[in-house]
C-alpha positions, 0 to 999 in steps of 0.5 A: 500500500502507498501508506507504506512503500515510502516508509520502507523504500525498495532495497535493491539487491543481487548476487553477481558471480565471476564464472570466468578465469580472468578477474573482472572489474567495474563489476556494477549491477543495474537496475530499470524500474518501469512504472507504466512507462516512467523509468528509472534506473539505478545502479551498485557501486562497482567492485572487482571480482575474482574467478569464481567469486561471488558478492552481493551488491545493492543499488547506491540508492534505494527506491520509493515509488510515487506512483501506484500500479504495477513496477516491473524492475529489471535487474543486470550487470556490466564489467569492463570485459562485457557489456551485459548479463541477462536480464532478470525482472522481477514485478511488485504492485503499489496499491492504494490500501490492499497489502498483499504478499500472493501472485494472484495479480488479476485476483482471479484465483489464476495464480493461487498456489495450492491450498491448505485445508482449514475444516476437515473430519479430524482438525480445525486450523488456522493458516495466516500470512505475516504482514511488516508495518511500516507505518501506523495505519488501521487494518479494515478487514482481511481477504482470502481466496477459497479453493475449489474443493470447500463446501458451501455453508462452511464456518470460517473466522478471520483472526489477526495475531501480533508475530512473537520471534520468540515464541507463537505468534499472539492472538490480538483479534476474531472475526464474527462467523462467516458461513461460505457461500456457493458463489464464494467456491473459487474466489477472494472473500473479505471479511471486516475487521477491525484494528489499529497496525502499529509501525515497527510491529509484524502481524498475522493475517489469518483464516480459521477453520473449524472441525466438521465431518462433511465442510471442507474448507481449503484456502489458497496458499501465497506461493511466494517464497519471500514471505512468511506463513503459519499453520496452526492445528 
């Protein structure tokens, strides 16, 4: 969200590798960042790299955006003895309130990544995402995409937790019920809730279900490596 982009400016990093036999110098990573058009483009201090030497590097300068929508950053790097490596791109989408930590970029369930079984005959869980606050803002509700397999008519809560590094994360708020509707099977829901974020704080975002014999229900995982996740039983 654009409440927090500027308070948390993107760090641009990479790990460059010398895979050659000759030492290579003014080894520099370059980064374009594409905001509908509008470019910027950054760049490492450079550095000199020994064969089969590796470092990371990072841009001299961080990045705030100013725009919302989506940034497609290009990362790549030059030496002296060749002009350039491939290109990798990475995306990140600004948004005006939605904090999102998923690829489902068009919110339509085309890039969940699996599920997670929340009610099922033998257990109730929980699955919640962590969530970095940057500054203080007010969280209105929390959304989830319902995986195919659920059962409509299913009970489920969402539950927001305070994350503990030193032990399990703990439980600040619930969600009154929500029973599933048929029209909900395979899309995003979102249910109100209400709380004040604190900056400096990281927080769950969680959905709870309950033991039932016959209401399945799954939610869609965020497939993203870079961020972190529990499972509560």
């Amino acid at each position: 969200p654009m409440s927090q982009a500027p308070a948390q400016p993107y760090r641009l990093e990479g790990v460059i590798q010398n895979t050659g036999i000759q030492i290579q110098n003014n080894v520099t990573m370059h980064v374009d960042i594409d905001e509908s058009g509008t470019i910027t483009s950054l760049a490492s201090n450079p550095i000199s790299l020994s064969s089969g030497q590796n470092d990371t590097t990072e841009t001299a300068t961080s990045f705030s955006p100013t725009n919302m929508g989506v940034h497609n950053m290009s990362f790549w790097a030059t030496a002296d003895s060749f002009p350039t490596t491939n290109v990798v791109t990475r995306s990140t989408i600004v948004t005006d309130t939605i904090y999102g930590v998923d690829y489902d970029w068009n919110s339509d369930g085309a890039n969940a990544s699996g599920y997670s079984d929340l009610s099922r005959q033998n257990c109730g869980q929980v699955l919640a995402n962590v969530f970095d606050i940057y500054a203080n803002t007010s969280l209105t509700s929390i959304s989830f995409h319902v995986s195919p397999q659920s059962v409509a008519g299913a009970d489920i809560t969402v539950e927001l937790y305070e994350d503990d590094p030193a032990g399990d994360p703990i439980f600040l708020d619930q969600s009154s019920s929500y029973e599933l509707k048929l029209s909900d099977i395979g899309n995003w829901v979102t249910i109100p809730l209400s709380s004040a974020l604190l900056a400096g704080t990281s927080y769950l975002a969680g959905v709870h279900g309950v033991q039932h014999p016959t209401d399945t229900v799954g939610i869609s995982t965020s497939g993203n490596d870079h961020s972190t996740g529990y499972i509560q039983d």
